[in-house]
PDB file as gemmi writes it, atoms N, CA and C in Angstrom:
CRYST1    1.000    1.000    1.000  90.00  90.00  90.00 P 1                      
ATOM      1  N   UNK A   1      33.887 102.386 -44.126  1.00  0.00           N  
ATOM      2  CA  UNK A   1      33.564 103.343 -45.153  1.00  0.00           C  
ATOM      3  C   UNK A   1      33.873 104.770 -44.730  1.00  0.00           C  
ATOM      4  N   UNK A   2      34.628 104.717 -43.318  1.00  0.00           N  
ATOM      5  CA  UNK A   2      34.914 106.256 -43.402  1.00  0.00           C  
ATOM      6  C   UNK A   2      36.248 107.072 -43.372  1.00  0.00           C  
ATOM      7  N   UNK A   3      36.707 105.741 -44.491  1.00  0.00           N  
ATOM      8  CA  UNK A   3      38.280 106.159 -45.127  1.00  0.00           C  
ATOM      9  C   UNK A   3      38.045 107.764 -46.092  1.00  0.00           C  
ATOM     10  N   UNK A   4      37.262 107.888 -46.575  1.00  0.00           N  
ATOM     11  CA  UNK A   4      36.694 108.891 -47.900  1.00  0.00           C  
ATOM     12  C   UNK A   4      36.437 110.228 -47.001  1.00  0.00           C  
ATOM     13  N   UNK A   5      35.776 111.197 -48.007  1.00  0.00           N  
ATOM     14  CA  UNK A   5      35.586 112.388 -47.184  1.00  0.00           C  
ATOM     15  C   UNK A   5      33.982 112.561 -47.783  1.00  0.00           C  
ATOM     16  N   UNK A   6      33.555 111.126 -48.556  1.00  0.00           N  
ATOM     17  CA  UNK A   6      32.165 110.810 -49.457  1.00  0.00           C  
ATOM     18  C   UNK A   6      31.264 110.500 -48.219  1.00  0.00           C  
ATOM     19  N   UNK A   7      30.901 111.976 -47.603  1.00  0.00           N  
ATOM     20  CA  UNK A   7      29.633 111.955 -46.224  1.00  0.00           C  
ATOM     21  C   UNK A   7      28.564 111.402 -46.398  1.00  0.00           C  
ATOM     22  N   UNK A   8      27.599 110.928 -47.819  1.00  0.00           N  
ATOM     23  CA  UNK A   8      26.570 110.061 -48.024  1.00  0.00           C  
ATOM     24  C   UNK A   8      26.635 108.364 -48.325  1.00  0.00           C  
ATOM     25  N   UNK A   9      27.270 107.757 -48.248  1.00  0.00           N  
ATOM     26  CA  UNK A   9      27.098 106.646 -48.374  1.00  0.00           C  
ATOM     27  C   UNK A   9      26.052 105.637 -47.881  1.00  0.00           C  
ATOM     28  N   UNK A  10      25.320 106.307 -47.135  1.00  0.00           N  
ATOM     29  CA  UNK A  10      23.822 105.655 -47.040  1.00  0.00           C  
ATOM     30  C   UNK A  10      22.955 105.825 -47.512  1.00  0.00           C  
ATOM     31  N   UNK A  11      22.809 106.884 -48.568  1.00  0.00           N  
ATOM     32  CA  UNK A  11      22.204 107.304 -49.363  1.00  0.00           C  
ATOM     33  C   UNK A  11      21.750 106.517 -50.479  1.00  0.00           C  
ATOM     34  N   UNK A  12      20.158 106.294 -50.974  1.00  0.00           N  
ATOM     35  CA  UNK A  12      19.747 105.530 -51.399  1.00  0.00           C  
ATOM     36  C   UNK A  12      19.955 105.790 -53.118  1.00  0.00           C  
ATOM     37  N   UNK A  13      20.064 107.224 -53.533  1.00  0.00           N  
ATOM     38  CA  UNK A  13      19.689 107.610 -54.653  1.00  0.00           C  
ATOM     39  C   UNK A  13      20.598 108.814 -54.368  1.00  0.00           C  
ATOM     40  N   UNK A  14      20.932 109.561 -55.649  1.00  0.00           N  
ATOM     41  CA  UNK A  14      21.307 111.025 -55.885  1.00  0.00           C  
ATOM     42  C   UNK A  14      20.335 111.673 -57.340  1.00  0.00           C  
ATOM     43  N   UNK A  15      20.199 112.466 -57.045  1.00  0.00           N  
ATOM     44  CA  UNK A  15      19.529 113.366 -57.880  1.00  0.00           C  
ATOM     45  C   UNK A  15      19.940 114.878 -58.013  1.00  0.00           C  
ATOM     46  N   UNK A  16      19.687 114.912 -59.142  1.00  0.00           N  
ATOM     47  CA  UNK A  16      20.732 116.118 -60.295  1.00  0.00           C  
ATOM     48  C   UNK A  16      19.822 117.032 -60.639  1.00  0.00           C  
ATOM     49  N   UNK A  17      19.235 118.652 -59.911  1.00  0.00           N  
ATOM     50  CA  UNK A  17      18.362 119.351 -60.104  1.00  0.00           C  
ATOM     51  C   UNK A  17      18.830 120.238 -61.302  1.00  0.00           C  
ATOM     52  N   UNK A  18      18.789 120.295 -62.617  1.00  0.00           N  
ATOM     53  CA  UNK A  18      18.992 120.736 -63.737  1.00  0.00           C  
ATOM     54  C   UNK A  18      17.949 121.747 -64.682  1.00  0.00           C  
ATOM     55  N   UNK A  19      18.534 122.381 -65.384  1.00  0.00           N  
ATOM     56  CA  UNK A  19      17.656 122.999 -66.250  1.00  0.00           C  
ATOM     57  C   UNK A  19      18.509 123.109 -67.672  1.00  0.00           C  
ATOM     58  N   UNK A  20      17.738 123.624 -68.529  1.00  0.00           N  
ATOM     59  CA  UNK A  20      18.022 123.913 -70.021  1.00  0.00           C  
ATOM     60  C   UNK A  20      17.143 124.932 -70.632  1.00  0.00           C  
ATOM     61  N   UNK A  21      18.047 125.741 -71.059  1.00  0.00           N  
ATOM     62  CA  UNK A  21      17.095 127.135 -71.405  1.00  0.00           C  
ATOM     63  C   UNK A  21      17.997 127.546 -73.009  1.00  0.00           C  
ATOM     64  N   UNK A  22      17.420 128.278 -73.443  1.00  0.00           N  
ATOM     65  CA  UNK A  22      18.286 129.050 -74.654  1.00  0.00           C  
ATOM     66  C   UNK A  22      19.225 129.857 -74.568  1.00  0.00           C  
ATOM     67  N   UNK A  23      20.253 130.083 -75.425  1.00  0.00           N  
ATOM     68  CA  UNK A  23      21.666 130.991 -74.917  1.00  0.00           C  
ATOM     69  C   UNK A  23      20.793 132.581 -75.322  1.00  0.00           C  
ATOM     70  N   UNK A  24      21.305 132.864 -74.384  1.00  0.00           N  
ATOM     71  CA  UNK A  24      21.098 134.504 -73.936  1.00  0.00           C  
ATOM     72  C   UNK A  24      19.729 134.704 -73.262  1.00  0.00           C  
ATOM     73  N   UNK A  25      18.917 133.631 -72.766  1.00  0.00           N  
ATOM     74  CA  UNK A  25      17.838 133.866 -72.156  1.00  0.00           C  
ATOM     75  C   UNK A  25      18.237 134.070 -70.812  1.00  0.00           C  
ATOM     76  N   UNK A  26      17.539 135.198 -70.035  1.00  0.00           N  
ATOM     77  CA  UNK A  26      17.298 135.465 -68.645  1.00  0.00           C  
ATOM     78  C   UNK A  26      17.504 133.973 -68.087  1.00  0.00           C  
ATOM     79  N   UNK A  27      18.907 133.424 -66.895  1.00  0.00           N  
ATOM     80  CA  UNK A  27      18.593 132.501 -65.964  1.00  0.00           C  
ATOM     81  C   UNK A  27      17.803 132.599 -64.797  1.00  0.00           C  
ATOM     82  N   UNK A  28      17.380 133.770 -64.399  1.00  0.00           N  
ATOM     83  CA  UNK A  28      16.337 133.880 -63.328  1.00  0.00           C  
ATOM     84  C   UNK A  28      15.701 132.772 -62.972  1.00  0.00           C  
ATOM     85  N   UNK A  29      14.750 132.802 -63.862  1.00  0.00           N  
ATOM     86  CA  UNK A  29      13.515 132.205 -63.839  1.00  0.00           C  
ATOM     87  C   UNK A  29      13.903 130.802 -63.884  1.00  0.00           C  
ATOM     88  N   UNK A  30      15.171 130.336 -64.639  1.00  0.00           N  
ATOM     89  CA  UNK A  30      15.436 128.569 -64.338  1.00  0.00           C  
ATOM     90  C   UNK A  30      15.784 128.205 -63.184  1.00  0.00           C  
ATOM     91  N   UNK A  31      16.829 129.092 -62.758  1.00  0.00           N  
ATOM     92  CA  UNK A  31      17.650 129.410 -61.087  1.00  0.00           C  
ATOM     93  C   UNK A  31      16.118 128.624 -60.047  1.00  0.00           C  
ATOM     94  N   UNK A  32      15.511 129.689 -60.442  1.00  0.00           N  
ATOM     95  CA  UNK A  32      14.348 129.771 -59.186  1.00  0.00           C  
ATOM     96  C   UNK A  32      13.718 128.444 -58.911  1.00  0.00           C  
ATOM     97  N   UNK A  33      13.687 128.072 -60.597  1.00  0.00           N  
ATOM     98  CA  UNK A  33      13.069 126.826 -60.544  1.00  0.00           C  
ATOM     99  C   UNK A  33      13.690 125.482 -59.746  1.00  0.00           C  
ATOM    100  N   UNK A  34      14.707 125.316 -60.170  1.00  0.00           N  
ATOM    101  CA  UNK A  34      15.650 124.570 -59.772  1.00  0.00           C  
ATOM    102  C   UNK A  34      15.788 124.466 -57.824  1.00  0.00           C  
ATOM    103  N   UNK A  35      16.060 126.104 -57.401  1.00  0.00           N  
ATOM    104  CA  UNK A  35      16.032 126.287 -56.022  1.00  0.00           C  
ATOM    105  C   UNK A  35      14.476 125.656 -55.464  1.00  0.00           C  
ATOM    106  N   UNK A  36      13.260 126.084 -56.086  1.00  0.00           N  
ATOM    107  CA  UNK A  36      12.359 125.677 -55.503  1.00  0.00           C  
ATOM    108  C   UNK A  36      11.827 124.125 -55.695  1.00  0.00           C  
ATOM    109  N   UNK A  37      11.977 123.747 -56.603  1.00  0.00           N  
ATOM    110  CA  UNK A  37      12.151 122.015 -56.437  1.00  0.00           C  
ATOM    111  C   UNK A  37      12.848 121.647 -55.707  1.00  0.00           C  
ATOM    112  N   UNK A  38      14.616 121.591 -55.013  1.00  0.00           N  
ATOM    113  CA  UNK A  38      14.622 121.462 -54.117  1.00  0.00           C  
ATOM    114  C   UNK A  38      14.450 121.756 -52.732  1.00  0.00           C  
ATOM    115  N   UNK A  39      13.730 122.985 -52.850  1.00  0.00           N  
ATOM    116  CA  UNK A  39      13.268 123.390 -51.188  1.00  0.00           C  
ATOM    117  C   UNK A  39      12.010 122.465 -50.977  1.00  0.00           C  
ATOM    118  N   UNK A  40      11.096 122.122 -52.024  1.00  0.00           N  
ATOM    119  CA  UNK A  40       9.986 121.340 -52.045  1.00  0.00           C  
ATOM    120  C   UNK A  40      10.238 119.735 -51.775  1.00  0.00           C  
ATOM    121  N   UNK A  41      11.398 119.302 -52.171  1.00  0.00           N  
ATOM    122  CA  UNK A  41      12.112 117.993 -51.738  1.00  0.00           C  
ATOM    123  C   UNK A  41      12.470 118.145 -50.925  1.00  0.00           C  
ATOM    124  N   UNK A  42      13.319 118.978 -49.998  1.00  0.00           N  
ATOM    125  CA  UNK A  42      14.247 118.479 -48.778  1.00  0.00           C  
ATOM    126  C   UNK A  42      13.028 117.722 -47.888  1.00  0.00           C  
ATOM    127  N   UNK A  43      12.357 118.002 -47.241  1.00  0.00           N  
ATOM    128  CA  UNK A  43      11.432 116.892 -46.181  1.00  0.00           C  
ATOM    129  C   UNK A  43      11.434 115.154 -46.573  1.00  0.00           C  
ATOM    130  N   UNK A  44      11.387 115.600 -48.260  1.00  0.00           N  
ATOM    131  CA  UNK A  44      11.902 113.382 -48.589  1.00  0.00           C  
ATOM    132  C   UNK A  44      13.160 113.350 -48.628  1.00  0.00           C  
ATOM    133  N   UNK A  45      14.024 114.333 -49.515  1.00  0.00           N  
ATOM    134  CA  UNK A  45      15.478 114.066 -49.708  1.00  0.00           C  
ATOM    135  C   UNK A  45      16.451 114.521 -48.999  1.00  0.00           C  
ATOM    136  N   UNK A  46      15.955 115.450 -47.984  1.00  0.00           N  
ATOM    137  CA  UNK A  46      17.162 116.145 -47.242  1.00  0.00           C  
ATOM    138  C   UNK A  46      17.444 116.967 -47.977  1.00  0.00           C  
ATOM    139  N   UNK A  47      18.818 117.454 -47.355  1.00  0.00           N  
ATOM    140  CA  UNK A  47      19.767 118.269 -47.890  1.00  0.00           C  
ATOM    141  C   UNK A  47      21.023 118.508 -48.612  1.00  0.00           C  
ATOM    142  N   UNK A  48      21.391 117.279 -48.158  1.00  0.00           N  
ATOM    143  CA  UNK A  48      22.811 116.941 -48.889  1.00  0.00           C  
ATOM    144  C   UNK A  48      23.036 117.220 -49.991  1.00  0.00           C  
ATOM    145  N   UNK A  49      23.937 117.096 -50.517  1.00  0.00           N  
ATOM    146  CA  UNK A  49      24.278 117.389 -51.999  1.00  0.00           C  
ATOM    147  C   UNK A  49      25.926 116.788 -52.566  1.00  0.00           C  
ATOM    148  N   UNK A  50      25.660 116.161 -53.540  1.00  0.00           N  
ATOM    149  CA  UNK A  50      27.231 115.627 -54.128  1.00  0.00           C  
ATOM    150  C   UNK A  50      27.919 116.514 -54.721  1.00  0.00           C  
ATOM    151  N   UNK A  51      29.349 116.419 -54.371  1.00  0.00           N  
ATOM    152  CA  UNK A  51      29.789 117.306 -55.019  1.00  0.00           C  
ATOM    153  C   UNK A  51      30.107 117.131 -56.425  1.00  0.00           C  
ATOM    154  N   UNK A  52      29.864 116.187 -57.058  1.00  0.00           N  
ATOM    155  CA  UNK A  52      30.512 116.487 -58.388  1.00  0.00           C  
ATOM    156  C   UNK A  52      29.026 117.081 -59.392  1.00  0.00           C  
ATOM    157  N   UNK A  53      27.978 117.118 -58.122  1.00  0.00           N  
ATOM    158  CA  UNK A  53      26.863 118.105 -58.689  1.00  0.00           C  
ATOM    159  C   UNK A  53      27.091 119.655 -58.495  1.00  0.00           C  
ATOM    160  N   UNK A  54      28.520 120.168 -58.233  1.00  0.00           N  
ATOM    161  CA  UNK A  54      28.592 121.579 -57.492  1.00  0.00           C  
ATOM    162  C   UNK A  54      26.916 122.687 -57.960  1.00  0.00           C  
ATOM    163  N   UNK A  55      26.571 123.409 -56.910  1.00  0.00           N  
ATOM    164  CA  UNK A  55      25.991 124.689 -57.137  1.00  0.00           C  
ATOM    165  C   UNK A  55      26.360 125.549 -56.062  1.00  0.00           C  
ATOM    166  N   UNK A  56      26.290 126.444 -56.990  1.00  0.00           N  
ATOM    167  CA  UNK A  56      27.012 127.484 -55.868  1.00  0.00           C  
ATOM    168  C   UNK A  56      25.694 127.907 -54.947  1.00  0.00           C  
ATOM    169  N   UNK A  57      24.536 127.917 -55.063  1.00  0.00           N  
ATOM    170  CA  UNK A  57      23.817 128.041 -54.094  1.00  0.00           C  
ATOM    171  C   UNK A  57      23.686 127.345 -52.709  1.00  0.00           C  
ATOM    172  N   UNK A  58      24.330 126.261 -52.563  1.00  0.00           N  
ATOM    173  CA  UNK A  58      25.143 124.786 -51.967  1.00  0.00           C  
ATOM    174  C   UNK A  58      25.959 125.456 -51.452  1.00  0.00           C  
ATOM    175  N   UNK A  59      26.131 126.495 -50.363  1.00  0.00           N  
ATOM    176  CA  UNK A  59      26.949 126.602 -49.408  1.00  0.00           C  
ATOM    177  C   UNK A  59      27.545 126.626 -48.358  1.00  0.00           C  
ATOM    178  N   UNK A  60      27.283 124.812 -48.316  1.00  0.00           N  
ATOM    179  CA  UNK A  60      26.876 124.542 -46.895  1.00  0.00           C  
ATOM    180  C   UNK A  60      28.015 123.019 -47.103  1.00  0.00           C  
ATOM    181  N   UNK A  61      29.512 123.159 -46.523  1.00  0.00           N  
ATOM    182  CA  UNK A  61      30.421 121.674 -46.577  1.00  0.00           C  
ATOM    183  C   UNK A  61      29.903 120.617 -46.140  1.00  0.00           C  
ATOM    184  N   UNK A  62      29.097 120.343 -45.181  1.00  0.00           N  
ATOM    185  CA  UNK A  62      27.841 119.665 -44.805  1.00  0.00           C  
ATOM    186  C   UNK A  62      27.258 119.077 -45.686  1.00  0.00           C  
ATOM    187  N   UNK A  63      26.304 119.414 -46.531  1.00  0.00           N  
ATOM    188  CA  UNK A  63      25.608 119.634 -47.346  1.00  0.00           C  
ATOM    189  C   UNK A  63      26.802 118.488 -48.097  1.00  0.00           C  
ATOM    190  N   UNK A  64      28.000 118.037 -48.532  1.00  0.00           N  
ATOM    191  CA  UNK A  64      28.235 117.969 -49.563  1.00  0.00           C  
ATOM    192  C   UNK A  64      29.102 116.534 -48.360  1.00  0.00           C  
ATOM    193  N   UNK A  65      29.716 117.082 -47.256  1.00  0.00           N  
ATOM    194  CA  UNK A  65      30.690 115.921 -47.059  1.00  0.00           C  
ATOM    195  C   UNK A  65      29.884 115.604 -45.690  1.00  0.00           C  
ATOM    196  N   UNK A  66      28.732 116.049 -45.333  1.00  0.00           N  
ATOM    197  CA  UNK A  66      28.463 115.217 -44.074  1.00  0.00           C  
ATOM    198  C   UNK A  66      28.974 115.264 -43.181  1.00  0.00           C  
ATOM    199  N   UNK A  67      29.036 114.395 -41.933  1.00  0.00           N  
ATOM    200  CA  UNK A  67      30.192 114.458 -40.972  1.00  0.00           C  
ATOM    201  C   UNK A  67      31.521 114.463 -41.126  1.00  0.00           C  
ATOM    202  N   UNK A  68      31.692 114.215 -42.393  1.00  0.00           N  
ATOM    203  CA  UNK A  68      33.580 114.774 -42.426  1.00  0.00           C  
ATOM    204  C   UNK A  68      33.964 115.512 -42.828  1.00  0.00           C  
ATOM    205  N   UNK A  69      32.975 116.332 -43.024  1.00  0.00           N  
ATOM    206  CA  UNK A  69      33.237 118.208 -43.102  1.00  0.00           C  
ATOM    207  C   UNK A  69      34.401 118.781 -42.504  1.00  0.00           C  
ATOM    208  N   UNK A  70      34.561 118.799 -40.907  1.00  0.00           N  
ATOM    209  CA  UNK A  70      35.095 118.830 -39.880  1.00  0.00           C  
ATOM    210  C   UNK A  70      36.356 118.688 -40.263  1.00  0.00           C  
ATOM    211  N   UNK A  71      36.871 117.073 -40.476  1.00  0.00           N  
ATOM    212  CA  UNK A  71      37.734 116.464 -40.713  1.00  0.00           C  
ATOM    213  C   UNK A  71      38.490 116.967 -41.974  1.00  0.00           C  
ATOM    214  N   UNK A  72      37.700 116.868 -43.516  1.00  0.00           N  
ATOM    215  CA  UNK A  72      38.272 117.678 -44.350  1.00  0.00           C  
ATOM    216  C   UNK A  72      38.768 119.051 -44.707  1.00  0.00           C  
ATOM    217  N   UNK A  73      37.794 120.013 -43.780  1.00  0.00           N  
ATOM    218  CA  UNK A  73      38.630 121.079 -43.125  1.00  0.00           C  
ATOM    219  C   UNK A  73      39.839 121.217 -42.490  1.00  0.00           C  
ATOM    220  N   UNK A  74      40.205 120.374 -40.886  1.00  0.00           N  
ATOM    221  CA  UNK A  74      41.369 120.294 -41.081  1.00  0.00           C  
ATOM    222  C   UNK A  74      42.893 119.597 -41.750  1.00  0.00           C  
ATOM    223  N   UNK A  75      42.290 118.729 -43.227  1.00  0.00           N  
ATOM    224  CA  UNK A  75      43.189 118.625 -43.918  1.00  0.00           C  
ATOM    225  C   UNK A  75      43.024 119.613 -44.613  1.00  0.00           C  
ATOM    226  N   UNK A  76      42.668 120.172 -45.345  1.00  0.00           N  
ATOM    227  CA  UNK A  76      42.516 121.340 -46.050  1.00  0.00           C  
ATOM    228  C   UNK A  76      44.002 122.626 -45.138  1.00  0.00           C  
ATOM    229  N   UNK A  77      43.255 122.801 -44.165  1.00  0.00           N  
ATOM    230  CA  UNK A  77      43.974 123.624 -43.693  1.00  0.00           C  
ATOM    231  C   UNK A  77      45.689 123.205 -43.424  1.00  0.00           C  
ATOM    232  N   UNK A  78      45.686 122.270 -43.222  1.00  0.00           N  
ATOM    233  CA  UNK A  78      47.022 121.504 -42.962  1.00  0.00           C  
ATOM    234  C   UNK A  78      48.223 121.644 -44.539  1.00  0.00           C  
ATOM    235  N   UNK A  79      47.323 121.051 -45.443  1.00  0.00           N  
ATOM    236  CA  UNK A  79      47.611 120.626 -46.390  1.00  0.00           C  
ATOM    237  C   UNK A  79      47.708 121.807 -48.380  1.00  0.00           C  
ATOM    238  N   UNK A  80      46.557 122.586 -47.505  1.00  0.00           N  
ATOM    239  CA  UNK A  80      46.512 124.051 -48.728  1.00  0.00           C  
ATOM    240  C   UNK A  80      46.080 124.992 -48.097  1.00  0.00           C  
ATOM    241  N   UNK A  81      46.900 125.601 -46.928  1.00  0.00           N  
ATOM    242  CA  UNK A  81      46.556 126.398 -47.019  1.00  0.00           C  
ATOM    243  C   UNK A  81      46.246 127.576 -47.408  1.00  0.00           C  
ATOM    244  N   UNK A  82      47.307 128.018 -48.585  1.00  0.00           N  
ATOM    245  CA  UNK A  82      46.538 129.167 -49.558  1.00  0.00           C  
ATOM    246  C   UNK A  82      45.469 128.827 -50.454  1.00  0.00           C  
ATOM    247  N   UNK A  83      45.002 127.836 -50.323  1.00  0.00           N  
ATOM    248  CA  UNK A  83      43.745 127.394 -50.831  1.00  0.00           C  
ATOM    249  C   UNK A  83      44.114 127.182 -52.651  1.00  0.00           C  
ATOM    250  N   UNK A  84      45.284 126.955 -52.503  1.00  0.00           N  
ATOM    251  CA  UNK A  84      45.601 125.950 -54.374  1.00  0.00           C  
ATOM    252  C   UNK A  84      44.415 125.366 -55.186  1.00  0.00           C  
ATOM    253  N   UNK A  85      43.425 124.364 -54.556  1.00  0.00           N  
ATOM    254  CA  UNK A  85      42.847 123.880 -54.725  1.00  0.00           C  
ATOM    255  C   UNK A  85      41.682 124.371 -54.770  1.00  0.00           C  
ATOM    256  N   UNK A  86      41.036 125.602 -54.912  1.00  0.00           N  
ATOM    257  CA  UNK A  86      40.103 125.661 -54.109  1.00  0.00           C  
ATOM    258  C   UNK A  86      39.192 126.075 -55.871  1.00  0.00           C  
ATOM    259  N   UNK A  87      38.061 125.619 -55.583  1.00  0.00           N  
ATOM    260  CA  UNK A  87      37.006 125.906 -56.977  1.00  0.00           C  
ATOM    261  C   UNK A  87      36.445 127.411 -56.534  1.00  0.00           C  
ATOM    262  N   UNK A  88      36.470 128.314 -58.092  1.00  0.00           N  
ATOM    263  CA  UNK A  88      35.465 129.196 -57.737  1.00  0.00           C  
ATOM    264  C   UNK A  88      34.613 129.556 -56.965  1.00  0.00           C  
ATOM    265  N   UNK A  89      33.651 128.117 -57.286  1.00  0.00           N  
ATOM    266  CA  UNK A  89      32.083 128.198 -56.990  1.00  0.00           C  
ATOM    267  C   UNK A  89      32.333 127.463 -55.724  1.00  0.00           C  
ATOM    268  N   UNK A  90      33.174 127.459 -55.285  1.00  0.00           N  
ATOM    269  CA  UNK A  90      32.991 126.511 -54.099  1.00  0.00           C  
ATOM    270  C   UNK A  90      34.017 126.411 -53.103  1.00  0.00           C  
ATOM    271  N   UNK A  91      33.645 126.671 -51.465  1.00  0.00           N  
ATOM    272  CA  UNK A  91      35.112 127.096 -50.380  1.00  0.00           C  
ATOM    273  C   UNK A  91      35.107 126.231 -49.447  1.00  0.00           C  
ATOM    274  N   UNK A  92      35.256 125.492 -49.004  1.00  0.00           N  
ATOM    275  CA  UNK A  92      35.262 125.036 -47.540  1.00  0.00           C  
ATOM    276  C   UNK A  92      35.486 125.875 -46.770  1.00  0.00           C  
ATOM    277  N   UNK A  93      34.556 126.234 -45.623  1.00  0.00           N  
ATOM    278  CA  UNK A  93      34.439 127.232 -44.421  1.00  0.00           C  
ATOM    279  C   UNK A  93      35.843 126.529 -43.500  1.00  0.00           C  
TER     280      UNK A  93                                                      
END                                                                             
């Protein structure tokens, strides 16, 4: 299983920290929410995070590919390096 650059595969569950608010309401206050439910989970759930959940508060390649962070970095670098690929919200260090 460590053909992929998918760092959780032992992972029992994924979970999707979300909100829904009204258009033009202040996101503050959902943001916060969201951040502090998972700071209140990491001790059961860790840290990780999937990427096709991107948040940009998630800025941690770790966080998303696990031990093949490393590894997908240097394809990355090999392979784009002007960074073609690269999402807004989201860089590989």
């Amino acid at each position: 299983m460590d053909a992929t650059g998918f760092g959780h595969r032992d992972a029992y569950a994924t979970v999707q920290y979300t909100v829904t608010f009204a258009a033009g309401a202040d996101p503050t206050p959902y943001d916060e929410f969201v951040r502090e439910s998972r700071t209140v989970m990491e001790p059961y759930w860790g840290t990780g995070a999937y990427f096709n959940y991107l948040d940009s508060s998630v800025r941690s390649d770790s966080a998303y590919f696990g031990e093949h962070a490393a590894q997908l970095a240097r394809v990355r670098a090999e392979v784009d390096a002007a960074s073609t690929f690269t999402l807004p919200v989201f860089m590989l260090d």
